[in-house]
C-alpha positions as CSV (number, residue, x, y, z in Angstrom):
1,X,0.0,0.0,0.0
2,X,1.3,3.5,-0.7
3,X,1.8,5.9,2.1
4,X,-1.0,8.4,0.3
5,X,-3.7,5.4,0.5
6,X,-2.5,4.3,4.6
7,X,-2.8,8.1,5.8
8,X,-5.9,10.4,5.3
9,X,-5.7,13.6,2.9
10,X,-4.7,15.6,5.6
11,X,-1.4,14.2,6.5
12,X,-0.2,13.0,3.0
13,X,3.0,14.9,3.3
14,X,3.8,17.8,4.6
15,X,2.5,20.9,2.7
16,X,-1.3,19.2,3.2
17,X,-0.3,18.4,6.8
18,X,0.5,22.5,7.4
19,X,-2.7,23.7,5.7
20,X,-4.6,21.2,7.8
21,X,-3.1,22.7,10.6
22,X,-4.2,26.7,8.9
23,X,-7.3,25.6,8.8
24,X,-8.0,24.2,12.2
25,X,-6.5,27.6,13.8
26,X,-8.7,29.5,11.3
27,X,-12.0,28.1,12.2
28,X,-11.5,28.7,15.8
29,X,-10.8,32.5,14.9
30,X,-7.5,32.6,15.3
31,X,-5.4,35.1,12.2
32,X,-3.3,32.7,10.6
33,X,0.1,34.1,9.1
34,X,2.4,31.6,7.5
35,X,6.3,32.6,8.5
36,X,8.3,34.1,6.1
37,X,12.4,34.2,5.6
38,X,12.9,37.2,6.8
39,X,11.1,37.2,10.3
40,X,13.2,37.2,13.1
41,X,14.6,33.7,14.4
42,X,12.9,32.0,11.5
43,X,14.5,29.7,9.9
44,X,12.5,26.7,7.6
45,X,15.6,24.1,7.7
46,X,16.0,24.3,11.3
47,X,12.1,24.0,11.4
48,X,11.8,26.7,14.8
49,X,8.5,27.4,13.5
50,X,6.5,27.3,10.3
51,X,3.1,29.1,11.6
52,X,2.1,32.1,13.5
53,X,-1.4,32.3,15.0
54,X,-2.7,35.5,16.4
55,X,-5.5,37.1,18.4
56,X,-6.3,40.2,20.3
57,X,-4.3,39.0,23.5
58,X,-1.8,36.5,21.9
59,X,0.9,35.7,19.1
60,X,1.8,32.4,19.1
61,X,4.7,30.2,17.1
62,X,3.3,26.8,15.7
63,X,5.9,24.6,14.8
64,X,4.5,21.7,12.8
65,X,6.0,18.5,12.6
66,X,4.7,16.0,9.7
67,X,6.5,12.7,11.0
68,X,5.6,9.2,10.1
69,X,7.1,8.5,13.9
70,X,6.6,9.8,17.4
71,X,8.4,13.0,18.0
72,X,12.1,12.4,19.7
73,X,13.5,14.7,22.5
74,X,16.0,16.4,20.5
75,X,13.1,17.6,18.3
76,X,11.3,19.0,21.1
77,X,14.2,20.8,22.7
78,X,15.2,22.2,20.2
79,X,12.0,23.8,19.9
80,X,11.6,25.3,23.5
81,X,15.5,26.6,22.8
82,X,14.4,28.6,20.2
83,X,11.1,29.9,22.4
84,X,13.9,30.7,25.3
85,X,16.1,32.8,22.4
86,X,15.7,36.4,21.9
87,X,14.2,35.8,18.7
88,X,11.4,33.4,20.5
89,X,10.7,35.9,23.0
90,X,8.4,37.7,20.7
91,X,6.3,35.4,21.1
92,X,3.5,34.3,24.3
93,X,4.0,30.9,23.9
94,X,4.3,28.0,21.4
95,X,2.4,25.1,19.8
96,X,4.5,22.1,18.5
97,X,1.7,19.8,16.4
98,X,2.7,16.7,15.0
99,X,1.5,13.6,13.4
100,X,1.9,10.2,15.3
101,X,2.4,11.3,18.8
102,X,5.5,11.4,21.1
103,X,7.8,9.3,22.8
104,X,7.8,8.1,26.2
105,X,11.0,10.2,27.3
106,X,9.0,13.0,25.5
107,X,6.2,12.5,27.7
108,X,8.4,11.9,30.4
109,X,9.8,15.3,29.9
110,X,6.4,17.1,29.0
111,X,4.9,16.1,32.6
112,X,8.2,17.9,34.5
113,X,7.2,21.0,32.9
114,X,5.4,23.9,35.3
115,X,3.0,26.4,34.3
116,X,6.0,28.8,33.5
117,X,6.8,26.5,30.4
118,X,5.8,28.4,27.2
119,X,5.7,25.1,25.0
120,X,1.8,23.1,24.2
121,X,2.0,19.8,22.4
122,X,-0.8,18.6,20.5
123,X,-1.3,15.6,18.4
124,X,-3.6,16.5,15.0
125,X,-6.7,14.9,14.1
126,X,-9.1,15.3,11.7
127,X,-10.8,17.9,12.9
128,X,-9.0,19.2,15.9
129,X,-5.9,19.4,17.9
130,X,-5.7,16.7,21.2
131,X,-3.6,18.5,23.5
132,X,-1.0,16.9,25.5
133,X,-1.2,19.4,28.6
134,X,2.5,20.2,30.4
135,X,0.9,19.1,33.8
136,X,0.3,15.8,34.9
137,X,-2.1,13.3,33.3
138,X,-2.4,10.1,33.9
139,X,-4.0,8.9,30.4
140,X,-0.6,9.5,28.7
141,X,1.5,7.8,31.5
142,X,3.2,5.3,30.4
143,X,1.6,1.7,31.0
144,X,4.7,-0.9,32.5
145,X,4.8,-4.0,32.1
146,X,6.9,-5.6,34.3
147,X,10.1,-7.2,33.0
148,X,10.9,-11.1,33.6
149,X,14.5,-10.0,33.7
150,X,16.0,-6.9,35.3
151,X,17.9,-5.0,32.7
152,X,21.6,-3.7,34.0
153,X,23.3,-0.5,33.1
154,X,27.0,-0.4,33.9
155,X,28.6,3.1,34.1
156,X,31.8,2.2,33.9
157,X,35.4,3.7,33.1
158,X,39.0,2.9,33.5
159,X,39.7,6.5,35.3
160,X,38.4,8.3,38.3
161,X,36.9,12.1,38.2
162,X,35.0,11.8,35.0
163,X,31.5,12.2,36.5
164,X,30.6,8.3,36.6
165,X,28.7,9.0,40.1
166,X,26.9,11.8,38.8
167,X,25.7,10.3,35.6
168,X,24.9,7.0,37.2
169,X,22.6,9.1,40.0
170,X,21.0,11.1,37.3
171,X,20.1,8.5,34.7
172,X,18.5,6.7,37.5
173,X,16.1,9.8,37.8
174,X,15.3,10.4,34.3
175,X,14.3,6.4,34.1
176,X,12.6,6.9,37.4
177,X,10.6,10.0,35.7
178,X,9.6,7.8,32.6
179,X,7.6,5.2,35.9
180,X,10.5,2.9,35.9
181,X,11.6,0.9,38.8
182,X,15.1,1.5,39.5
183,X,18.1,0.5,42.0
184,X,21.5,1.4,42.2
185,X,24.4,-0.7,43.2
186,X,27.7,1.3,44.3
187,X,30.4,-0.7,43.2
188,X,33.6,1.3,44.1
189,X,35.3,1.0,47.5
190,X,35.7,4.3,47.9
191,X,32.1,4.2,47.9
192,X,31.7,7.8,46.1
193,X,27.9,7.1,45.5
194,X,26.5,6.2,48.9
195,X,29.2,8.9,50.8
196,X,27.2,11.4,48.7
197,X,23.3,10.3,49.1
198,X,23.2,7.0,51.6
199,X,21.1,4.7,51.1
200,X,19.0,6.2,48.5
201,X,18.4,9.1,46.2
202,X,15.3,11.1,46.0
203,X,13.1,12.4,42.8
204,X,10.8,15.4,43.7
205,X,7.5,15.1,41.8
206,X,8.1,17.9,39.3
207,X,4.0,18.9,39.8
208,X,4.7,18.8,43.9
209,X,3.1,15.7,46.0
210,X,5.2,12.9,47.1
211,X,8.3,12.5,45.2
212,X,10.2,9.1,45.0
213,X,13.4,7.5,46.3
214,X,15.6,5.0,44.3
215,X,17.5,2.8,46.9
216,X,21.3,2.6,46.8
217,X,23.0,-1.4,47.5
218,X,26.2,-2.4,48.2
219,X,27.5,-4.9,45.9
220,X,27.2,-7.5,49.1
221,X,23.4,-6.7,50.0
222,X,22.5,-7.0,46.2
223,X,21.0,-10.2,44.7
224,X,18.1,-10.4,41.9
225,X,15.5,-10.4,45.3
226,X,16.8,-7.4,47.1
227,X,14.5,-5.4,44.5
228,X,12.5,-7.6,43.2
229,X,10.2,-5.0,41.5
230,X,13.0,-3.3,39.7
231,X,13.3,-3.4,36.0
232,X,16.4,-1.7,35.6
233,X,19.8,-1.9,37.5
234,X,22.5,0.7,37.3
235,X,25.8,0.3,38.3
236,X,28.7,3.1,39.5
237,X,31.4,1.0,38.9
238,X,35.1,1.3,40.4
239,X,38.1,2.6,38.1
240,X,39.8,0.0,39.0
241,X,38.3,-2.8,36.4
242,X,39.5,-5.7,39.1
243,X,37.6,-4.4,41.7
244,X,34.0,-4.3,39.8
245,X,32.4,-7.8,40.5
246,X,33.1,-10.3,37.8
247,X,29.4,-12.0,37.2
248,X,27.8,-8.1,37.5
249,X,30.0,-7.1,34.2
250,X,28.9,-10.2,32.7
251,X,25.1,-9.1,33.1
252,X,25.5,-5.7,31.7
253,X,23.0,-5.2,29.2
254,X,24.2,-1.4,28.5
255,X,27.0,0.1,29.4
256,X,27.6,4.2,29.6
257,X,31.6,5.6,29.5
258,X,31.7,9.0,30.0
259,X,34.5,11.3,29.0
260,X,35.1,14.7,28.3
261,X,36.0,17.0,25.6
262,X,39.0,18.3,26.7
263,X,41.3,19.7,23.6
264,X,44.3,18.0,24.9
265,X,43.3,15.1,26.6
266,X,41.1,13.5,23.4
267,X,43.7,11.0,22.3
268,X,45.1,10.5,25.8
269,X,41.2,9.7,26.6
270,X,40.6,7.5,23.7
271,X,43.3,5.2,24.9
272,X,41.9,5.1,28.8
273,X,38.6,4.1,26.5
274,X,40.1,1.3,24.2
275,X,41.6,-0.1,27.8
276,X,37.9,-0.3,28.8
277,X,36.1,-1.4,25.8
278,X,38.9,-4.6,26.3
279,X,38.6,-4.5,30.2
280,X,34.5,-5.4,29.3
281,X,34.8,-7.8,26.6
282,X,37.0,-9.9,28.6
283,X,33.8,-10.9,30.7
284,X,31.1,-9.6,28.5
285,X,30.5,-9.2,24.3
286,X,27.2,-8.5,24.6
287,X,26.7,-5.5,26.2
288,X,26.3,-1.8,23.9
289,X,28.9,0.5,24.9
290,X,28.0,4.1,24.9
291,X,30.6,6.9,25.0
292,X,28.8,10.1,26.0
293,X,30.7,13.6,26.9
294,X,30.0,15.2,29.9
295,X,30.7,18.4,31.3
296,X,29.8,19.4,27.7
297,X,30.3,23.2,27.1
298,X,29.5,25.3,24.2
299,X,32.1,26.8,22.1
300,X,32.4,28.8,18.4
301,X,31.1,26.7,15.6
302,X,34.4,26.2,14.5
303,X,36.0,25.1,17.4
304,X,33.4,22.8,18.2
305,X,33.7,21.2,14.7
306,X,37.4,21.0,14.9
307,X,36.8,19.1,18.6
308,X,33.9,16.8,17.5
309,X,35.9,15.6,14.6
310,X,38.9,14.8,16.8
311,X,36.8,13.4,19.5
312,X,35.1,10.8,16.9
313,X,38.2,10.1,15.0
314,X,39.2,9.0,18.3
315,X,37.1,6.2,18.3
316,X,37.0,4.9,14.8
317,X,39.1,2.3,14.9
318,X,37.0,1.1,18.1
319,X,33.2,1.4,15.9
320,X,34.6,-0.6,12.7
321,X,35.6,-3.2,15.0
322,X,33.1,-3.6,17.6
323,X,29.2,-3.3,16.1
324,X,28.1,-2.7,19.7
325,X,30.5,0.1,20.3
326,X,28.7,3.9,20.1
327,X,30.6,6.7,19.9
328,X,27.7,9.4,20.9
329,X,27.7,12.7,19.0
330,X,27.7,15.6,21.4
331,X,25.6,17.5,19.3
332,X,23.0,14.5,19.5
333,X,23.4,13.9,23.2
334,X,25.4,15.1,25.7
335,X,26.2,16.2,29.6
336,X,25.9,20.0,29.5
337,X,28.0,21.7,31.9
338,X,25.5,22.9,34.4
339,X,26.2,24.7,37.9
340,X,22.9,22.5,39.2
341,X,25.4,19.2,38.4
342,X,28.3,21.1,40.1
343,X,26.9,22.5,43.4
344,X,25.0,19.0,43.4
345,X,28.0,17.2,44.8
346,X,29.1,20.4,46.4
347,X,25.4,20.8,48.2
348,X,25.6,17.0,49.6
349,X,29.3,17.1,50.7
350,X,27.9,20.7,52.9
351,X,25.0,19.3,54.2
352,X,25.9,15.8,55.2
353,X,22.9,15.3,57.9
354,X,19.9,15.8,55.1
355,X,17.5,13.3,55.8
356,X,17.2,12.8,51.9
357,X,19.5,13.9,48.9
358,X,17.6,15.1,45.8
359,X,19.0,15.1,42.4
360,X,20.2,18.4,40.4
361,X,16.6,18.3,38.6
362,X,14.4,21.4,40.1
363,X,13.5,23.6,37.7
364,X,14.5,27.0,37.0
365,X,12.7,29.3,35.1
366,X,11.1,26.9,34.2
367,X,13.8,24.9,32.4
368,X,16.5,22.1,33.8
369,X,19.3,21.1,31.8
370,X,20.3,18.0,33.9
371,X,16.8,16.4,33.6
372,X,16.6,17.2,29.6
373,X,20.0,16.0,28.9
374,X,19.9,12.8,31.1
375,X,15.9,12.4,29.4
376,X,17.7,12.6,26.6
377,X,20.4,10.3,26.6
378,X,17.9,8.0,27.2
379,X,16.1,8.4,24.6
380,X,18.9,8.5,22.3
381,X,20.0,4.7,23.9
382,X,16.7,4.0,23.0
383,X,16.9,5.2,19.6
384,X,20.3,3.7,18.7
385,X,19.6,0.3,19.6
386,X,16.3,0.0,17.5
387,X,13.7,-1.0,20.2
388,X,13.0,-1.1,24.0
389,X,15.8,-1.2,26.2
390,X,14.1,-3.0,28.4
391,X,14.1,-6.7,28.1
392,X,10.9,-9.0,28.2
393,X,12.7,-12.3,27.3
C-alpha cells in the first residue's frame, strides 16, 4: 500500500499536513500568518516554526512537525530553545503539532514542565488538535509492564573524576521519571555514590506531591530479590576494572563511559577508553557501549567542529571493529556543563545530615538542563539500539 492510500488527505506529506493545521486555527478565529524568511529567528531548515497564530491578546509560534514516527526529544528541545532565544521571546507561547504522537522520554519530559513553560504539544486529528497538557495526566502515563528480567546498566570507566557517580545518579532519575523501577548498586570502594546520598536518592514530583526515592546497595546486599520489582539496574562501577564484581560485568545489558571534551586530553582519553572497551569484553561481548561527553560546554562553531571531529576520529578504529560500540555525538546527546550538576556534589558534601539527597533536577525558570539531557540520553540509547531497552525475554 502506498503511504497516500495508509494516511488520510490531511497528512499526505507535509504541505497538506501544514494547511490542515491553517485551517483548524482558522476556524477557531484565530489570524493565521504563514512565517516568512525574513522574520526574526525564523529559519524553515532548522524547522523553529513554520506558523504564527494571532488574536487580540496572543501571538503564538506553531511549529508543525509531519512525521511518520513519534516526536524524539532532541526535536522538542530544540524547539523550546528557540522559544527561550531572543528571537522566541516575541512570542506568548508555542504550539509544537505533530503527526503520530510522542515518545515516552517526550512524555516523560512534558509532565516535568510547570505552568511557566511556554511550550503546548498537540497531536492533529481530523478535525481538531488533542492537546497533550505540560501538567500531569495520567491517560498518557506510560503503561509498564513488568520485565521477567532486570535489565543492567554499567557506568563504567578505567579513570576516576569523570563524572561516573553523577551520571549514574541522574540517569537513574530520568528512568525513574519515565515510571520505571530502579536500583542502584555502588560498586567502588571508595564508595563515592553512597558517601554522597546514603542509602538512596530522592526524585521530587516535578508537579509537587510525594516524590520518590531510588534505593542505593552495596555490591554484598545485592541479589536479583533485594529489589525484586525493579526493572532496571545501574551500576557506579570502580576505576579499578578488578575491583568491579566479575558476574555483574557479565550481566551488563548497556553500558555508559563517559569522557570529556578536553582539547588536549582526546587521544590521551581514547586510549583510557580502548583499555575499557577490552577490560568489558574480557567478561562480557554482549553489552552496547555508549561513550557520552559530559561536562559538555559550548564553544564557536568552529572550534566545536574541529573538537567533535577529533573526538570521533578518536574512536573509529573502536566502531569498525566492535558493532556494539557507540561513539555518541555531542551534538545529538550530551552532559551540558551545568552549575545544578556542580553545586550538586558540592550541596551533599555541605549538608551531610539531610534526611534525603535530591537530584540536580528542580527547575528553573522553568527549564532544567540535567533532567533534559539525562531524558535525553535515554532516549537516544533507546533510539540507537532500535527497540526497547528493556528486556521482556
Amino acid at each position: 500500500m502506498t503511504e497516500s492510500f495508509l494516511n488520510p488527505p490531511y497528512i499526505q506529506d507535509y504541505q497538506h499536513f501544514e494547511q490542515h493545521i491553517a485551517k483548524i486555527f482558522s476556524k477557531a478565529g484565530w489570524k493565521v500568518e504563514t512565517a516568512k524568511n525574513n522574520q526574526p529567528g525564523y529559519d524553515l531548515s532548522a524547522g523553529m516554526y513554520n506558523l504564527i497564530v494571532k488574536n487580540d491578546q496572543y501571538m503564538i509560534a506553531i511549529q508543525v512537525k509531519w512525521l511518520k514516527g513519534k516526536v524524539s526529544t532532541p526535536q522538542i528541545l530544540k524547539f523550546s530553545d528557540f522559544l527561550d532565544s531572543e528571537a522566541g521571546k516575541q512570542f506568548d507561547y508555542g504550539f509544537f503539532i505533530t503527526t503520530k504522537g510522542f515518545s515516552n522520554p517526550v512524555l516523560s519530559l512534558i509532565k516535568s514542565w510547570d505552568k511557566r513553560t511556554k511550550i503546548y504539544c498537540g497531536i492533529a486529528s481530523e478535525s481538531k488538535i488533542d492537546w497533550i497538557k505540560p501538567f500531569v495526566n495520567t491517560s498518557i502515563s506510560r503503561k509498564i509492564t513488568p520485565a521477567k528480567n532486570k535489565t543492567y546498566f554499567g557506568i563504567f570507566t578505567c579513570k576516576g573524576g569523570v563524572g561516573k557517580t553523577t551520571v549514574s545518579a541522574h540517569l537513574a532519575g530520568a528512568f525513574l521519571l519515565q515510571e520505571l523501577n530502579v536500583a542502584l548498586i555502588d560498586l567502588d570502594p571508595e564508595q563515592n555514590l553512597s558517601k554522597l546520598v546514603g542509602d538512596g536518592v530522592y526524585v521530587p514530583n516535578p508537579q509537587g506531591g510525594i516524590g520518590h526515592s531510588i534505593e542505593v546497595f552495596k555490591p554484598e546486599e545485592w541479589d536479583e530479590n533485594a529489589a525484586p520489582d525493579a526493572q532496571l539496574v545501574i551500576c557506579d562501577c570502580s576505576p579499578a576494572f578488578e575491583r568491579n564484581p566479575k558476574e555483574l560485568i557479565a550481566k551488563f545489558d548497556y553500558c555508559l563511559i563517559p569522557t570529556t571534551l578536553n582539547p588536549l586530553g582526546i587521544n590521551k582519553h581514547g586510549k583510557v577508553i580502548e583499555d575499557t572497551v577490552q577490560s568489558i569484553r574480557k567478561y562480557n561481548q554482549k553489552s552496547h557501549l555508549f561513550v557520552v561527553v559530559n561536562n559538555y560546554k559550548k564553544t564557536s562553531k568552529k572550534k566545536l567542529s574541529v573538537l567533535r571531529k577529533t573526538y570521533l576520529n578518536a574512536y573509529y578504529d573502536i566502531e569498525q571493529q566492535d558493532d556494539r560500540f557507540h561513539c555518541i555525538d555531542p551534538e545529538q546527546a550530551a552532559i551540558r556543563s551545568s552549575d545544578q550538576l556542580y553545586y550538586w556534589g558540592i550541596h551533599l558534601l555541605e549538608n551531610p545530615d539531610e534526611s534525603r539527597s535530591e537530584l540536580a533536577f528542580t527547575l528553573v525558570g522553568g527549564r532544567c538542563h540535567p533532567r533534559e539531557d539525562f531524558i535525553n540520553l535515554a532516549d537516544y540509547i533507546e533510539t540507537a539500539i532500535g527497540g526497547d531497552i528493556f528486556r521482556s525475554d
